[in-house]
N, CA, C and O atoms as a GROMACS GRO file, in nm:
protein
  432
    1UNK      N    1  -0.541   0.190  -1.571
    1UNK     CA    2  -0.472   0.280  -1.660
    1UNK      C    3  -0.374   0.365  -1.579
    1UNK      O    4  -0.424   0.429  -1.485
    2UNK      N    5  -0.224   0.377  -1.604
    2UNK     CA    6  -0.134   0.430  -1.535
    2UNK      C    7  -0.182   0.588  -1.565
    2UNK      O    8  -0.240   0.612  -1.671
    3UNK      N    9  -0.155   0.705  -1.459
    3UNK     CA   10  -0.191   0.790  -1.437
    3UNK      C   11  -0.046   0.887  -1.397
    3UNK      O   12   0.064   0.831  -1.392
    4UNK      N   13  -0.057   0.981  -1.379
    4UNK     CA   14   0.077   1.120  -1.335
    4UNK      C   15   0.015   1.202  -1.202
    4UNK      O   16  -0.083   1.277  -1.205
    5UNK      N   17   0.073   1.177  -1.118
    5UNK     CA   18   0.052   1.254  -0.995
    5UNK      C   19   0.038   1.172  -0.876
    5UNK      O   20   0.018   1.051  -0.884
    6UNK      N   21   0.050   1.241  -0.755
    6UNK     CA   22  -0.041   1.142  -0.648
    6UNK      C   23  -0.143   1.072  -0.630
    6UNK      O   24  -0.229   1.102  -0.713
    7UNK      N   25  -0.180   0.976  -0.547
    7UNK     CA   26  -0.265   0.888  -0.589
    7UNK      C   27  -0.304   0.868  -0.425
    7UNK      O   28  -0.218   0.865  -0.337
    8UNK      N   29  -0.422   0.855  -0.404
    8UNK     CA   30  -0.484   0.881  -0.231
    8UNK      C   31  -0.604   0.811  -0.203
    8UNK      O   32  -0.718   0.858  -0.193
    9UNK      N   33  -0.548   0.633  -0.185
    9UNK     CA   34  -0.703   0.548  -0.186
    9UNK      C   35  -0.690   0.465  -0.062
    9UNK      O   36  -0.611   0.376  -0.030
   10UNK      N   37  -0.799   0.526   0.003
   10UNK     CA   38  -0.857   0.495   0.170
   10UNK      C   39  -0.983   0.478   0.150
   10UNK      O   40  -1.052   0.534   0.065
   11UNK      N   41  -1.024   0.378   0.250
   11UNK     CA   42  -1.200   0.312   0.253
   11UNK      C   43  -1.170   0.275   0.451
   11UNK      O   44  -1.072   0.264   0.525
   12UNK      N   45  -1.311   0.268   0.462
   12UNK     CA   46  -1.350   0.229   0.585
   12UNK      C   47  -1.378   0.083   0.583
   12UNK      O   48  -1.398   0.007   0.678
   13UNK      N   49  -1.376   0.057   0.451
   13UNK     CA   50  -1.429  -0.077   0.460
   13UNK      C   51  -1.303  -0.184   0.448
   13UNK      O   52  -1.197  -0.130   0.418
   14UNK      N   53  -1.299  -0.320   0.467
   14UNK     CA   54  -1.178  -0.421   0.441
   14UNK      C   55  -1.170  -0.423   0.273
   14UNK      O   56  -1.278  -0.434   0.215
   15UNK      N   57  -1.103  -0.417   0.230
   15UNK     CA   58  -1.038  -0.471   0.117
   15UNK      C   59  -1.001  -0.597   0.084
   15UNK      O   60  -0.892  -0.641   0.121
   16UNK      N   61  -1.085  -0.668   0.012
   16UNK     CA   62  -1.058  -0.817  -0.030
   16UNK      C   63  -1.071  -0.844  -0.200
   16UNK      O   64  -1.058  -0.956  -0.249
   17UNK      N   65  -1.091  -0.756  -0.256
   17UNK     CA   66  -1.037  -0.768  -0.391
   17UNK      C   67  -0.991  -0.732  -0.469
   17UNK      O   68  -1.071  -0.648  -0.510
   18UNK      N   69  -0.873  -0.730  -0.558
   18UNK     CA   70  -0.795  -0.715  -0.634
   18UNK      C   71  -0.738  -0.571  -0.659
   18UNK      O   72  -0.796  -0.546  -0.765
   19UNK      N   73  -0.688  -0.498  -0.642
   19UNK     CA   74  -0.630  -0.346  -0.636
   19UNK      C   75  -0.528  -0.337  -0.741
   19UNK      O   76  -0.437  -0.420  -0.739
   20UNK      N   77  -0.531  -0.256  -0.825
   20UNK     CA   78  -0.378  -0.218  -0.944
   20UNK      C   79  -0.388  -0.017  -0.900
   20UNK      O   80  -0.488   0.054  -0.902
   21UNK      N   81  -0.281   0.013  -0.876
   21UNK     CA   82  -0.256   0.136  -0.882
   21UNK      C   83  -0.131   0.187  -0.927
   21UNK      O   84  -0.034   0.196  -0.852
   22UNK      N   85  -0.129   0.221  -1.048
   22UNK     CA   86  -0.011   0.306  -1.117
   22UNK      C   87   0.049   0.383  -1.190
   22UNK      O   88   0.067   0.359  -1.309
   23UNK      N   89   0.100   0.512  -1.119
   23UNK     CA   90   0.140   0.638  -1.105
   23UNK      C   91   0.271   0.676  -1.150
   23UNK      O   92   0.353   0.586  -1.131
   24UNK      N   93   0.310   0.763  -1.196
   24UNK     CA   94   0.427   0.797  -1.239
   24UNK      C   95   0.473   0.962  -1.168
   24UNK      O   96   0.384   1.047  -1.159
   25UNK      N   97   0.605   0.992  -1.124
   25UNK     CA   98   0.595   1.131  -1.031
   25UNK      C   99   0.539   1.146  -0.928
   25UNK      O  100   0.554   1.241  -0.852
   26UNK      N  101   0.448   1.028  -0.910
   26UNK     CA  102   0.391   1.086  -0.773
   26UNK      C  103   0.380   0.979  -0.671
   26UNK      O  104   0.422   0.866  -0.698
   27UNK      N  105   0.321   1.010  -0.542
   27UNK     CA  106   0.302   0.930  -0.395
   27UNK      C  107   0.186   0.865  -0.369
   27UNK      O  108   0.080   0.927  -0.368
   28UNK      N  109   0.190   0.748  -0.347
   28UNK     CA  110   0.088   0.620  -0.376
   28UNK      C  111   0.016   0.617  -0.178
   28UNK      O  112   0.087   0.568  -0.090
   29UNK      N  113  -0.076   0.655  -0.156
   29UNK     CA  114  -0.146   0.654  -0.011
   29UNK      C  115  -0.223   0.541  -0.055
   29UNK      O  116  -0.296   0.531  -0.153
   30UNK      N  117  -0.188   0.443   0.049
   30UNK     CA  118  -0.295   0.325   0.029
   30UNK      C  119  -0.331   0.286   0.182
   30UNK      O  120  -0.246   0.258   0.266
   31UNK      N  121  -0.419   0.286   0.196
   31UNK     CA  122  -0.496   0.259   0.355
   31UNK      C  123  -0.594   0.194   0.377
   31UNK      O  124  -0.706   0.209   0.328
   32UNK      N  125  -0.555   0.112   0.457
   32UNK     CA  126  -0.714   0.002   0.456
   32UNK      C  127  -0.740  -0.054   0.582
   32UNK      O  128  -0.665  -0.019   0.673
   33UNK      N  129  -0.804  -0.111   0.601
   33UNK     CA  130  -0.892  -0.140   0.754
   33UNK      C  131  -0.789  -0.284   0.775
   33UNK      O  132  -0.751  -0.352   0.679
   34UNK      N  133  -0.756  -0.313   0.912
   34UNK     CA  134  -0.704  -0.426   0.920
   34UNK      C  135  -0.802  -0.599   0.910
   34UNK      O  136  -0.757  -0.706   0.953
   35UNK      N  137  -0.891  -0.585   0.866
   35UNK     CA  138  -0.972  -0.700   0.827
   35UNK      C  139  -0.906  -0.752   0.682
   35UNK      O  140  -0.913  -0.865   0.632
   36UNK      N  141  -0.834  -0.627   0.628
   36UNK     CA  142  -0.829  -0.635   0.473
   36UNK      C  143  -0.723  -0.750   0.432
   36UNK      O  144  -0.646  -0.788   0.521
   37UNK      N  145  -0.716  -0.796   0.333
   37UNK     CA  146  -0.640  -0.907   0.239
   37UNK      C  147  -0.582  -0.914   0.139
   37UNK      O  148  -0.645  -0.900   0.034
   38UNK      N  149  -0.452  -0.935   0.137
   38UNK     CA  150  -0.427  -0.936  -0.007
   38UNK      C  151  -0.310  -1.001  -0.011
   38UNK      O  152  -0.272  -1.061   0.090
   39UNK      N  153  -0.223  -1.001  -0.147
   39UNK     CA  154  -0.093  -1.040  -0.159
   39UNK      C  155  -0.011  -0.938  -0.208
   39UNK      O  156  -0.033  -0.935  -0.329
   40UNK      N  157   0.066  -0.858  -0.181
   40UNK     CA  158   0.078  -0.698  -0.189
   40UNK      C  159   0.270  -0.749  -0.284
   40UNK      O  160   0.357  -0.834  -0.262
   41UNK      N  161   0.250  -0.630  -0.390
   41UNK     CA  162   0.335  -0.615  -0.474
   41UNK      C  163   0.370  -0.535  -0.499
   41UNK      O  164   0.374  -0.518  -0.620
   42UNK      N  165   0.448  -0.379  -0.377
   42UNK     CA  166   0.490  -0.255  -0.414
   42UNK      C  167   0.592  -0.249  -0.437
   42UNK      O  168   0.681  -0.313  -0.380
   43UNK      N  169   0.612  -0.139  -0.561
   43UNK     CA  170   0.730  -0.100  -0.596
   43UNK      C  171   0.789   0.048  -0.647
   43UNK      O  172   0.740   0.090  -0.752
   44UNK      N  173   0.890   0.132  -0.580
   44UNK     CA  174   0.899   0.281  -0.684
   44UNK      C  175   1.037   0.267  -0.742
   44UNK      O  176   1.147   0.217  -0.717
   45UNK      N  177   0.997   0.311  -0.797
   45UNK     CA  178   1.164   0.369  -0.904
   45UNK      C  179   1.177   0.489  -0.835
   45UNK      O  180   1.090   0.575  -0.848
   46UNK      N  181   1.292   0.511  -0.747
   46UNK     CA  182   1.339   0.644  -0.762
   46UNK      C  183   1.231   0.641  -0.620
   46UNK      O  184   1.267   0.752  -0.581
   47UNK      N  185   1.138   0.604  -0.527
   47UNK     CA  186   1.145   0.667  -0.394
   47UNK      C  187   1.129   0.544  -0.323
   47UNK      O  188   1.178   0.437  -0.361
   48UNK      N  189   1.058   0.561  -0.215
   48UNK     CA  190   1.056   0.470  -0.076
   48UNK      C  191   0.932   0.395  -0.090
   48UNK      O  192   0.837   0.443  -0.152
   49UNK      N  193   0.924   0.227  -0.010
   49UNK     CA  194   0.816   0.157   0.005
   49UNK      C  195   0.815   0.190   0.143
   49UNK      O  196   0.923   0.168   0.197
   50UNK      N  197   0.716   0.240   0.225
   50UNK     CA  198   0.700   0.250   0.363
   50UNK      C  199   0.590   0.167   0.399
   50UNK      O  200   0.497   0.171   0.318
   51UNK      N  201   0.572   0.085   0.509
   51UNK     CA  202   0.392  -0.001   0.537
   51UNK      C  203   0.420   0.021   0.710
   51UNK      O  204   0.520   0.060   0.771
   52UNK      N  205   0.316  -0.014   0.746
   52UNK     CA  206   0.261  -0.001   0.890
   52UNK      C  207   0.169  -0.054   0.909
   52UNK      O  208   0.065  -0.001   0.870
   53UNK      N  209   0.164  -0.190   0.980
   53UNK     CA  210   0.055  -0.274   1.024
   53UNK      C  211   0.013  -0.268   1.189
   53UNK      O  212   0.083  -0.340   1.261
   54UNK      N  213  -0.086  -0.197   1.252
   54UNK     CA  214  -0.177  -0.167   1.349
   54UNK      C  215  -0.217  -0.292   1.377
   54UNK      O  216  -0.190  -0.371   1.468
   55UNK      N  217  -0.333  -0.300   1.218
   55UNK     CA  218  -0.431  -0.425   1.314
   55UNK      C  219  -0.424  -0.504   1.166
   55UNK      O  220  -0.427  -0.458   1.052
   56UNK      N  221  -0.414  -0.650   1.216
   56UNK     CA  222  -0.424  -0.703   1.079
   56UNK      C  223  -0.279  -0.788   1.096
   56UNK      O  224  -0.228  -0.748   1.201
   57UNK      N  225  -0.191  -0.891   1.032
   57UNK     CA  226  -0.098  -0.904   1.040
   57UNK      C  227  -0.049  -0.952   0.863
   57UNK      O  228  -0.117  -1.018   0.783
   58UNK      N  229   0.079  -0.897   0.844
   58UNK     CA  230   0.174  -0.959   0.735
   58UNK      C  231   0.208  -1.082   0.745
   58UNK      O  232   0.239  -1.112   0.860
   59UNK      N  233   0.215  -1.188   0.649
   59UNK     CA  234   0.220  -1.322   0.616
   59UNK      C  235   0.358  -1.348   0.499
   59UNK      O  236   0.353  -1.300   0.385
   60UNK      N  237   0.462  -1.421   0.543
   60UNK     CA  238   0.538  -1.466   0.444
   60UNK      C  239   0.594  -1.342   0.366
   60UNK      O  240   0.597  -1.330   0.244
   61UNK      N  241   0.636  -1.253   0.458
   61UNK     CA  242   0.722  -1.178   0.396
   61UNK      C  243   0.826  -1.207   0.341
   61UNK      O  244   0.896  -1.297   0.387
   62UNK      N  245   0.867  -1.127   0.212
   62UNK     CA  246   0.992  -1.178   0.110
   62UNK      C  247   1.103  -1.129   0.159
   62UNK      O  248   1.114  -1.019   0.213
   63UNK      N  249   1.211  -1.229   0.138
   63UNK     CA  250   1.345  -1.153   0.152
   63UNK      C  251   1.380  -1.057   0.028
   63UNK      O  252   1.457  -0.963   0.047
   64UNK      N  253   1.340  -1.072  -0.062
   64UNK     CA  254   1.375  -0.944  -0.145
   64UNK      C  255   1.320  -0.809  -0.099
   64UNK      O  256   1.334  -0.711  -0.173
   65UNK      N  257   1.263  -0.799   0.007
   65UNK     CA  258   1.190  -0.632   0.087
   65UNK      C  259   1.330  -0.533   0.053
   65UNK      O  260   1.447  -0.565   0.076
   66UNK      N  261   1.310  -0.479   0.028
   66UNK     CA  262   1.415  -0.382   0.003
   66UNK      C  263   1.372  -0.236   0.029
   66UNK      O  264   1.249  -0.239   0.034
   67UNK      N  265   1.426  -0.082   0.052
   67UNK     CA  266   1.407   0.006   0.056
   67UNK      C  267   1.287   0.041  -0.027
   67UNK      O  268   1.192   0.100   0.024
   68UNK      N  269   1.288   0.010  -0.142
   68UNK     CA  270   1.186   0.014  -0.278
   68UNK      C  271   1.156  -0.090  -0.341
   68UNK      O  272   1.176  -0.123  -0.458
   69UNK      N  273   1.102  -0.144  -0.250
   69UNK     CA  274   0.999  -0.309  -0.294
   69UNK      C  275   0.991  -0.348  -0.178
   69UNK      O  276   1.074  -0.335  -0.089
   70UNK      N  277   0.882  -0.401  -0.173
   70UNK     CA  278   0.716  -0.489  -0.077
   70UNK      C  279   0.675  -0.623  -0.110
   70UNK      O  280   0.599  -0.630  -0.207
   71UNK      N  281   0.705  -0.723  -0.057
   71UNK     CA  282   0.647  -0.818  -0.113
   71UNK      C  283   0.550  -0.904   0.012
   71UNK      O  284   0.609  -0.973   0.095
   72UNK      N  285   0.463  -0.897   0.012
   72UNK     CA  286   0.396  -0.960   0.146
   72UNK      C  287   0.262  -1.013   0.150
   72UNK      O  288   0.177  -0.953   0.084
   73UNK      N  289   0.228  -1.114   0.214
   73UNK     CA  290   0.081  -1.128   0.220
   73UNK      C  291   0.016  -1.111   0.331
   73UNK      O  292   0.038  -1.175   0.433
   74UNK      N  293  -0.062  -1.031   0.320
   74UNK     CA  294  -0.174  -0.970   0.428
   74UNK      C  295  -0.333  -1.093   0.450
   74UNK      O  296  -0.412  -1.144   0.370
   75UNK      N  297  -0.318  -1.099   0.598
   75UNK     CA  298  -0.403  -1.214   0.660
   75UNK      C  299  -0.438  -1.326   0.627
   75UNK      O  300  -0.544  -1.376   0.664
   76UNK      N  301  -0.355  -1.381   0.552
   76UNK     CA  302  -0.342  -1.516   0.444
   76UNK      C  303  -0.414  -1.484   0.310
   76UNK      O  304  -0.441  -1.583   0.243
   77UNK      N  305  -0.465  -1.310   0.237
   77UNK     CA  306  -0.522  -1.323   0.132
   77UNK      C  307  -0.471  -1.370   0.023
   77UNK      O  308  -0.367  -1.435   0.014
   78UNK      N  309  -0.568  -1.329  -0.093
   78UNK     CA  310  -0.559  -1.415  -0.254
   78UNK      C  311  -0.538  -1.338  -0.311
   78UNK      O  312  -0.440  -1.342  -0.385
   79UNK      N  313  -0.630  -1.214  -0.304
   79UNK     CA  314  -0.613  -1.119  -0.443
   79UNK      C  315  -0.496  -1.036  -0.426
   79UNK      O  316  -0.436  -0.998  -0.325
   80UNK      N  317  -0.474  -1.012  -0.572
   80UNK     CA  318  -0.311  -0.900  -0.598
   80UNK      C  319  -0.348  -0.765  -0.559
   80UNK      O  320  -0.444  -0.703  -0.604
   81UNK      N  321  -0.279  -0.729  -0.487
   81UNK     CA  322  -0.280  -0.565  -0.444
   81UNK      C  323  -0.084  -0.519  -0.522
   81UNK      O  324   0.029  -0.540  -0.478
   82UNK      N  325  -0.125  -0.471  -0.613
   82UNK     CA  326  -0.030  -0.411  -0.742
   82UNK      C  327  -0.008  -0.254  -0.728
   82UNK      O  328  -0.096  -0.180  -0.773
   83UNK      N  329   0.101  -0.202  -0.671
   83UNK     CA  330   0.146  -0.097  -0.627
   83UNK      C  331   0.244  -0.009  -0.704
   83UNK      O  332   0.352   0.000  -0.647
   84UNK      N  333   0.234   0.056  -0.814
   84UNK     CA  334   0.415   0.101  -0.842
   84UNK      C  335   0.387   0.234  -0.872
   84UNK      O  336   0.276   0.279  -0.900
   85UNK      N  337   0.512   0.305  -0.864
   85UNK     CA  338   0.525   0.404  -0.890
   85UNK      C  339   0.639   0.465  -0.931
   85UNK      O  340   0.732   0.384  -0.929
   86UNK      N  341   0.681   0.606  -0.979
   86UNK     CA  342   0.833   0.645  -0.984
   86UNK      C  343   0.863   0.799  -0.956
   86UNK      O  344   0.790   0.893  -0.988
   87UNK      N  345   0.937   0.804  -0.916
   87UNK     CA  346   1.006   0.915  -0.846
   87UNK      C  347   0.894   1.008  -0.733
   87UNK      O  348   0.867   1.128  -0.726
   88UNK      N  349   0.846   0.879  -0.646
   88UNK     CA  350   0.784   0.916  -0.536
   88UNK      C  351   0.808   0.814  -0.453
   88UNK      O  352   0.901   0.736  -0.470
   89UNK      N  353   0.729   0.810  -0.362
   89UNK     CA  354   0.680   0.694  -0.202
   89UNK      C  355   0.570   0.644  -0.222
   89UNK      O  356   0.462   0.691  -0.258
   90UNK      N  357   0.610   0.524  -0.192
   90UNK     CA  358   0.432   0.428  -0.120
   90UNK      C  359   0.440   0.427  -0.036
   90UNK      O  360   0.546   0.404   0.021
   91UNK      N  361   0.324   0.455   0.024
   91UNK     CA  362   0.306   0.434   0.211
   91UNK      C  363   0.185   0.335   0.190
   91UNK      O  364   0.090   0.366   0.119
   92UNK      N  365   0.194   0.214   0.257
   92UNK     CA  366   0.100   0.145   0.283
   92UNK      C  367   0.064   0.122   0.424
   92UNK      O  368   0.159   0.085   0.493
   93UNK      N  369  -0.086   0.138   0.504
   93UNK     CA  370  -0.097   0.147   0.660
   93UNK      C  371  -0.218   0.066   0.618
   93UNK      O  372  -0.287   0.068   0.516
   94UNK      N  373  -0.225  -0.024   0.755
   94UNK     CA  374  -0.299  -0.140   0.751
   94UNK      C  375  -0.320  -0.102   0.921
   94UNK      O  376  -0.244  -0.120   1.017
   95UNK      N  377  -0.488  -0.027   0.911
   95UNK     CA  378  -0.504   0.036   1.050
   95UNK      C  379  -0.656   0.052   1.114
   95UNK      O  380  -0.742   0.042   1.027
   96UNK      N  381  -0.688   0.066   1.199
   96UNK     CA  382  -0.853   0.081   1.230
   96UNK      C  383  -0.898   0.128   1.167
   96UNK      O  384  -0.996   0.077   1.113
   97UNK      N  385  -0.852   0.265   1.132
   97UNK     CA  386  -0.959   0.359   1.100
   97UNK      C  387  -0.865   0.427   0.956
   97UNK      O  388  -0.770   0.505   0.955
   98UNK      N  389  -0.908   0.387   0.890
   98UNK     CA  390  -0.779   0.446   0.733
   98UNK      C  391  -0.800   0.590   0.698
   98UNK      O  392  -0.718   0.659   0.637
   99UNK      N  393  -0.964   0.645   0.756
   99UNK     CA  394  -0.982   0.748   0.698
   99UNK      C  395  -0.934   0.838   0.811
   99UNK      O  396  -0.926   0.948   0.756
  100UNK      N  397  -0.908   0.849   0.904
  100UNK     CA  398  -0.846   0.966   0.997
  100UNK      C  399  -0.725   0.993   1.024
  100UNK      O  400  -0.648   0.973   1.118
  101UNK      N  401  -0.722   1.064   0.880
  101UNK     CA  402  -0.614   1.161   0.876
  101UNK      C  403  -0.668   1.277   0.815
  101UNK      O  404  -0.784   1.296   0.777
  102UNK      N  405  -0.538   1.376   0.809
  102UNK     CA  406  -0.543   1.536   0.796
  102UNK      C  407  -0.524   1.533   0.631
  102UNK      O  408  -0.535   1.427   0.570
  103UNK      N  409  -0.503   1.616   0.587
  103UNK     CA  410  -0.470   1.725   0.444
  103UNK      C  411  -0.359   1.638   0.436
  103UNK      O  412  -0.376   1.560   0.341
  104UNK      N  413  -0.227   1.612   0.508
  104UNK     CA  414  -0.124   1.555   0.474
  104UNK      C  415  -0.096   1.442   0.564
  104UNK      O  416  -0.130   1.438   0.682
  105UNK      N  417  -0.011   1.321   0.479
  105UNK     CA  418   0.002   1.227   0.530
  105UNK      C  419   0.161   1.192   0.522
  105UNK      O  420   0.223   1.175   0.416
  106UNK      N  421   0.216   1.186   0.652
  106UNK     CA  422   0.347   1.218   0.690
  106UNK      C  423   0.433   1.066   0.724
  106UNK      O  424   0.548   1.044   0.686
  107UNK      N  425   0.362   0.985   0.791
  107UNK     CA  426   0.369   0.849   0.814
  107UNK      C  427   0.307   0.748   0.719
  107UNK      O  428   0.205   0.771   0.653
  108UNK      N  429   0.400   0.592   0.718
  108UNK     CA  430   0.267   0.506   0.627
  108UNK      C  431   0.176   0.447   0.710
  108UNK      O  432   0.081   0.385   0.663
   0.00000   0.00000   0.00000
């Protein structure tokens, strides 16, 4: 169910199934352990797609990547990881440890 505001979903654990997150006005934090998988589909109206891969690697990235759109598959996964938002940022970080960060998150 699409929602209004920021949106701030980090686990310690890998991510291997299916993710929909979508927000309107606000900034999409998505963080996950580099074990994690998916076939990733971000998009904002009106702000930035940012990602950062640590540990873990991107697969068959699209030439349509654009400032505001993501199209990629993470460690050869299956399931849809469904991203959008409008008149904010996605930051997507694909990293050891997803949960160590502060109050604010400045980088994806």
């Amino acid at each position: 169910m699409p929602s209004e505001g920021d949106v701030r979903a980090m686990t310690p654990w890998a991510m291997t199934k299916p993710v929909t997150i979508i927000t309107s006005e606000g900034t999409i934090d998505y963080r996950i352990r580099g074990e994690s998988t998916g076939v990733f589909d971000a998009e904002s109206h009106g702000g930035l797609v940012k990602q950062r891969c640590e540990y873990g690697h991107w697969l068959a990235l699209s030439g349509d990547n654009d400032h505001d759109r993501f199209l990629a598959v993470l460690n050869n996964g299956k399931n849809p990881v469904v991203l959008r938002t409008s008149d904010g940022d996605i930051r997507i970080a694909v990293v050891p440890d997803p949960t160590a960060v502060g109050a604010w998150i400045i980088d994806p």
